[in-house]
C-alpha positions as CSV (number, residue, x, y, z in Angstrom):
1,X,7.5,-22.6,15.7
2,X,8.1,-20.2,12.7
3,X,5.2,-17.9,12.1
4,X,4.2,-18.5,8.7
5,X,3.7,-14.8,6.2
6,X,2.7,-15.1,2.8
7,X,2.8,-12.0,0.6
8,X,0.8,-11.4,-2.3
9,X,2.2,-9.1,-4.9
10,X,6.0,-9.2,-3.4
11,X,7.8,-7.8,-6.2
12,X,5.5,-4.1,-6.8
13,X,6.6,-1.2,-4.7
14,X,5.0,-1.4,-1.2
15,X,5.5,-5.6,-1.6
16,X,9.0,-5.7,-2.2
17,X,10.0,-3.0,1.0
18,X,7.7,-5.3,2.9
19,X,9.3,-8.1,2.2
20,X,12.6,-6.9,3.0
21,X,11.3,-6.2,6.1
22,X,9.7,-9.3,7.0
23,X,12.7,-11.4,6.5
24,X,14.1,-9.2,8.7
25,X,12.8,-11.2,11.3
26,X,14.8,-14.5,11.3
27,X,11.6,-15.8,13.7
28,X,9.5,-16.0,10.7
29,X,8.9,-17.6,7.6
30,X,8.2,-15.3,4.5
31,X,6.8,-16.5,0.9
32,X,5.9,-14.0,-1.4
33,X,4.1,-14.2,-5.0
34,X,4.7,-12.6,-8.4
35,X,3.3,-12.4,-11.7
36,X,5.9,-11.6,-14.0
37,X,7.2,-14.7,-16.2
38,X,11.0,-13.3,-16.3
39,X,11.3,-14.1,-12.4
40,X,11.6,-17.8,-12.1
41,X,10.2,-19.8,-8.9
42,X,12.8,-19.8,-5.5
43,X,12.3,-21.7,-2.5
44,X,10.4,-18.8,-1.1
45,X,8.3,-17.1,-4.4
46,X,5.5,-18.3,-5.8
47,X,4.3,-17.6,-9.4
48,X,0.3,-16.3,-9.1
49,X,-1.6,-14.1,-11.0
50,X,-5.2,-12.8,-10.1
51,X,-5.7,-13.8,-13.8
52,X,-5.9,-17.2,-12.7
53,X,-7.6,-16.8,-9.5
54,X,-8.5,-20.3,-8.8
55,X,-5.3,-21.4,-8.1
56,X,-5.0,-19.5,-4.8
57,X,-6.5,-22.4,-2.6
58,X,-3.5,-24.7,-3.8
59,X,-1.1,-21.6,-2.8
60,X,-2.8,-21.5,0.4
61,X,-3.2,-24.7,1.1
62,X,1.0,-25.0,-0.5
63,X,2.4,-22.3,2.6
64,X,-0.1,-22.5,4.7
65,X,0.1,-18.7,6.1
66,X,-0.9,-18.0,10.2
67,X,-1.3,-14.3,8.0
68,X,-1.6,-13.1,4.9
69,X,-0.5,-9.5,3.4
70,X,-2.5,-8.2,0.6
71,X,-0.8,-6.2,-2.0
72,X,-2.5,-7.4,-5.0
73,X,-3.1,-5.9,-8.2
74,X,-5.6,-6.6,-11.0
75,X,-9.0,-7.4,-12.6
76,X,-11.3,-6.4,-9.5
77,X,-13.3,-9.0,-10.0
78,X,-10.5,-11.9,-9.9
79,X,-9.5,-9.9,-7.2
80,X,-12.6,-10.1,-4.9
81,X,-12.5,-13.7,-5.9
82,X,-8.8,-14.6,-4.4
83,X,-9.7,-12.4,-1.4
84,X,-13.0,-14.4,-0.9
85,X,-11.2,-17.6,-0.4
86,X,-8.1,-16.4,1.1
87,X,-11.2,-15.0,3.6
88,X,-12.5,-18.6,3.9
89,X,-8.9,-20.0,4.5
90,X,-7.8,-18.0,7.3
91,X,-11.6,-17.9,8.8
92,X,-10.9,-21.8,9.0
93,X,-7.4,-21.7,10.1
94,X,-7.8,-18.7,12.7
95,X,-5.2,-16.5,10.8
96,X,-5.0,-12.9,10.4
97,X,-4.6,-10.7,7.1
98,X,-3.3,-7.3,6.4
99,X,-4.9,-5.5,3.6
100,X,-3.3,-3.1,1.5
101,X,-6.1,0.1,1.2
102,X,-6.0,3.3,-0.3
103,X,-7.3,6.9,0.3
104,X,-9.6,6.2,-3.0
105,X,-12.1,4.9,-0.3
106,X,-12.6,8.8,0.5
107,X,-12.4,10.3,-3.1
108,X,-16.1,10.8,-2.8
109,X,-15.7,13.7,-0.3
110,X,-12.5,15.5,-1.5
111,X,-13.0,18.5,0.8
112,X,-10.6,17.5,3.9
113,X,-8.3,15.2,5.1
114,X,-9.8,11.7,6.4
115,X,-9.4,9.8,9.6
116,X,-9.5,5.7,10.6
117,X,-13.3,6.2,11.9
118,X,-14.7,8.7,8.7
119,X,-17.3,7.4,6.9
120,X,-16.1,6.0,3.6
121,X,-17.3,7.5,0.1
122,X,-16.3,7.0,-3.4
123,X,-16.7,7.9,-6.7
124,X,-14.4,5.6,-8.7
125,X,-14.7,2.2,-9.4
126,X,-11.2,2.1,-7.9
127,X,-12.2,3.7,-4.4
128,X,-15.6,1.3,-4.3
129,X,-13.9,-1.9,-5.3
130,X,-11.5,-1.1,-2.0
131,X,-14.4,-0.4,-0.1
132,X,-15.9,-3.5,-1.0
133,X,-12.8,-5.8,-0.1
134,X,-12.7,-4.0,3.3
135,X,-15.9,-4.8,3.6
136,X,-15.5,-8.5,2.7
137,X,-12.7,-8.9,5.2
138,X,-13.8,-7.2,8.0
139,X,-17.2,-9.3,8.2
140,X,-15.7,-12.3,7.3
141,X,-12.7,-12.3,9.8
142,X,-13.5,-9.5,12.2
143,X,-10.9,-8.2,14.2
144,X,-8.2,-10.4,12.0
145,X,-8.8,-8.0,9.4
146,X,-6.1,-5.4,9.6
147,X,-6.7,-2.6,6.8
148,X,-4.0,-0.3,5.8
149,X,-5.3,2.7,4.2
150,X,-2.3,4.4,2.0
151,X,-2.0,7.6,-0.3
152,X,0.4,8.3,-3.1
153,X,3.4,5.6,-2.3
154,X,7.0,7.0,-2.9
155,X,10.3,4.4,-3.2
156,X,13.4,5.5,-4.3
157,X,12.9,3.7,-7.6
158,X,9.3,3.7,-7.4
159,X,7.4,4.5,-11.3
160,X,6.4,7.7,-9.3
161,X,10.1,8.9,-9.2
162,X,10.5,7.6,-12.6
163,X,7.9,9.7,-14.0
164,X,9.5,13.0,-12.1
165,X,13.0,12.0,-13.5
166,X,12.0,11.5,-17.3
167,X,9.7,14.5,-16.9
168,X,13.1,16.4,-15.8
169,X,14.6,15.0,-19.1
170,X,12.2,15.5,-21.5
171,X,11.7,19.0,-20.2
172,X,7.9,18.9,-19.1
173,X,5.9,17.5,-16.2
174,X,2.4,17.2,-15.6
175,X,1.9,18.7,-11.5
176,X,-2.0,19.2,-10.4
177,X,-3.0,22.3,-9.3
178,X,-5.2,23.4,-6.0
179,X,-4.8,20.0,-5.3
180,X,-3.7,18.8,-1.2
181,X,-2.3,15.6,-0.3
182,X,-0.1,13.7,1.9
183,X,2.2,10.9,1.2
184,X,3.7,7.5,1.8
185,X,7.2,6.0,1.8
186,X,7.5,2.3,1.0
187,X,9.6,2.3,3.7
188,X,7.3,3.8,5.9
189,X,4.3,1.0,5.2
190,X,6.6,-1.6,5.1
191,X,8.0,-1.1,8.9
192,X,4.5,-0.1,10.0
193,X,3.3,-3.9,8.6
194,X,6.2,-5.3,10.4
195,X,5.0,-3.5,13.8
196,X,1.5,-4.7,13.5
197,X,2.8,-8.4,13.2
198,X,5.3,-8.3,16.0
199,X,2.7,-6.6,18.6
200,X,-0.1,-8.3,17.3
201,X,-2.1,-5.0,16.1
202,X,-5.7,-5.0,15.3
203,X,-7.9,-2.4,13.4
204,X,-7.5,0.1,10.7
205,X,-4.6,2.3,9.9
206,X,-3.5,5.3,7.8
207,X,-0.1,5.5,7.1
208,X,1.6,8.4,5.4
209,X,3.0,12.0,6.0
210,X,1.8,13.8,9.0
211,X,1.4,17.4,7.4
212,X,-0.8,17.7,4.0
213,X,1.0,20.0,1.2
214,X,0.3,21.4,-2.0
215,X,1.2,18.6,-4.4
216,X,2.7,21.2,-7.1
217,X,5.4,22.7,-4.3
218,X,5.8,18.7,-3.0
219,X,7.0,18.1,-6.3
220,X,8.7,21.5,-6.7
221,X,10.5,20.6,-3.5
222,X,11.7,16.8,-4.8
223,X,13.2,17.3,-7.7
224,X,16.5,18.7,-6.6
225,X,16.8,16.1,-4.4
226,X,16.5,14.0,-7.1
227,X,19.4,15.9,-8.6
228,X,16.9,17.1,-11.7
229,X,16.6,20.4,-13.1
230,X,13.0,22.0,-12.5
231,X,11.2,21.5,-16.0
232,X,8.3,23.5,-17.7
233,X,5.2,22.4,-15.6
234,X,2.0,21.1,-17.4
235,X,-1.0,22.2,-15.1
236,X,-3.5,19.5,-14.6
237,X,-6.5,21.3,-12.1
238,X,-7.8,19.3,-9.9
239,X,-9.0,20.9,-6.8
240,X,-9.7,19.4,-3.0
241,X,-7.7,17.1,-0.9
242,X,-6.5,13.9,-0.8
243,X,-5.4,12.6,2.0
244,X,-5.8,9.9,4.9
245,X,-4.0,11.1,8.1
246,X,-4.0,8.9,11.9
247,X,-5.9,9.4,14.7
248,X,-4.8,6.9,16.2
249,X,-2.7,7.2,19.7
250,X,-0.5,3.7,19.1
251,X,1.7,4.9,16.7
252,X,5.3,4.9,17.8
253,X,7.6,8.2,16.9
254,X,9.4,6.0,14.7
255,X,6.7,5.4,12.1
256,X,5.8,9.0,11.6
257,X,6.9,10.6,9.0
258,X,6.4,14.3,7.6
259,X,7.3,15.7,3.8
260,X,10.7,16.7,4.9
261,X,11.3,13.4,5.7
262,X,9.9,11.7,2.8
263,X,11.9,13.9,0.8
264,X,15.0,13.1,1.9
265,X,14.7,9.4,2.4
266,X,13.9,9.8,-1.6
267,X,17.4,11.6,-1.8
């Protein structure tokens, strides 16, 4: 039997490289969700907006997922809300969800990178609502909480690489200053969600660059890859670090990435 994947939020960034990914695999079934009223529905993409979050049970109940990713966007509130029931769906149908984090959950302590285990602390309503959905997941569903914890996410046509290129055009870029981070590919989260459903992974991961770099000379160091001319930088201070790095011993070689890497697979 088909193992049944539902996506939320299949058409932003990280969502769409996942759900390349996932129907990849000819084993499983993949439905994915959007928001956007120019796409129409297919037989495999849903219409569903966390502004109407009350329709998720009948999309639930509609694909009937063995395991939900979470790359939703939204009202927190709503949010919480589809992630509550989504929660009491897969606690009643023993299925498993993978939950699209973020470093925020550390922008409380800013003076180092961060680990799976480290204690989580934030200052923004961002960071805290994350923390919060963790939470909700993790005691509702236990181990069939997966949590992936991501920093700044890079695709080659990503609104990040956007920015960069107008910024290149228009002549000026805003870069922060004493300001240390690592980074994700798309890619790079996508392929690591696609190796935690094929081996059945449990737990919390960090997935981005292995090395933490100046953000300004990251930057510096992309835009001739992206075939831009360096423009007149805008400083922005904004000291400490940002970054969630792995611990963990599971990883295979194929799923780490460094800068240099990222860099070129942005080429």
């Amino acid at each position: 039997m088909k193992k049944r994947i539902l996506l939320l939020g299949a058409t932003g960034t990280v969502g769409t490289a996942i759900h390349r990914q996932i129907s990849l695999e000819k084993d499983w079934e993949i439905w994915g969700t959007y928001c956007s009223s120019k796409q129409k529905d297919t037989s495999s993409m849903l219409r569903f907006s966390v502004e109407h979050p009350d329709i998720i049970p009948s999309v639930l109940n509609q694909v009937r997922p063995d395991i939900v990713i979470s790359s939703l966007r939204g009202d927190f509130d709503r949010q919480l809300f589809v992630h509550e029931s989504i929660a009491d769906y897969l606690s009643a149908n023993h299925g498993k969800i993978i939950y699209i984090s973020t470093a925020n959950v550390f922008d409380g302590s800013c003076e180092k990178p961060h680990y799976e285990d480290d204690t989580r602390n934030s200052d923004s309503d961002y960071g805290r609502f994350k923390i919060q959905c963790e939470d909700l997941l993790k005691n509702r569903l236990g181990s069939h909480a997966v949590i992936l914890r991501i920093p700044f996410v890079w695709g080659k046509n990503s609104p990040r690489v956007q920015e960069i290129k107008a910024g290149c055009e228009k002549g000026t870029l805003k870069v922060y200053t004493e300001f240390f981070s690592n980074h994700a590919a798309d890619l790079q989260i996508a392929q690591t969600v696609r190796w935690i459903i094929e081996t059945d992974q449990e737990g919390t991961f960090h997935v981005g660059t292995s090395d933490v770099i100046d953000y300004q000379e990251f930057i510096k160091q992309l835009i001739p890859v992206l075939g831009e001319k360096e423009p007149c930088f805008v400083y922005q201070k904004e000291p400490g670090v940002m970054a969630v790095l792995s611990s963990r011993k599971d990883i295979p070689d194929s799923l780490k990435w460094n800068s240099e890497k990222l860099i070129a697979y942005l080429k």
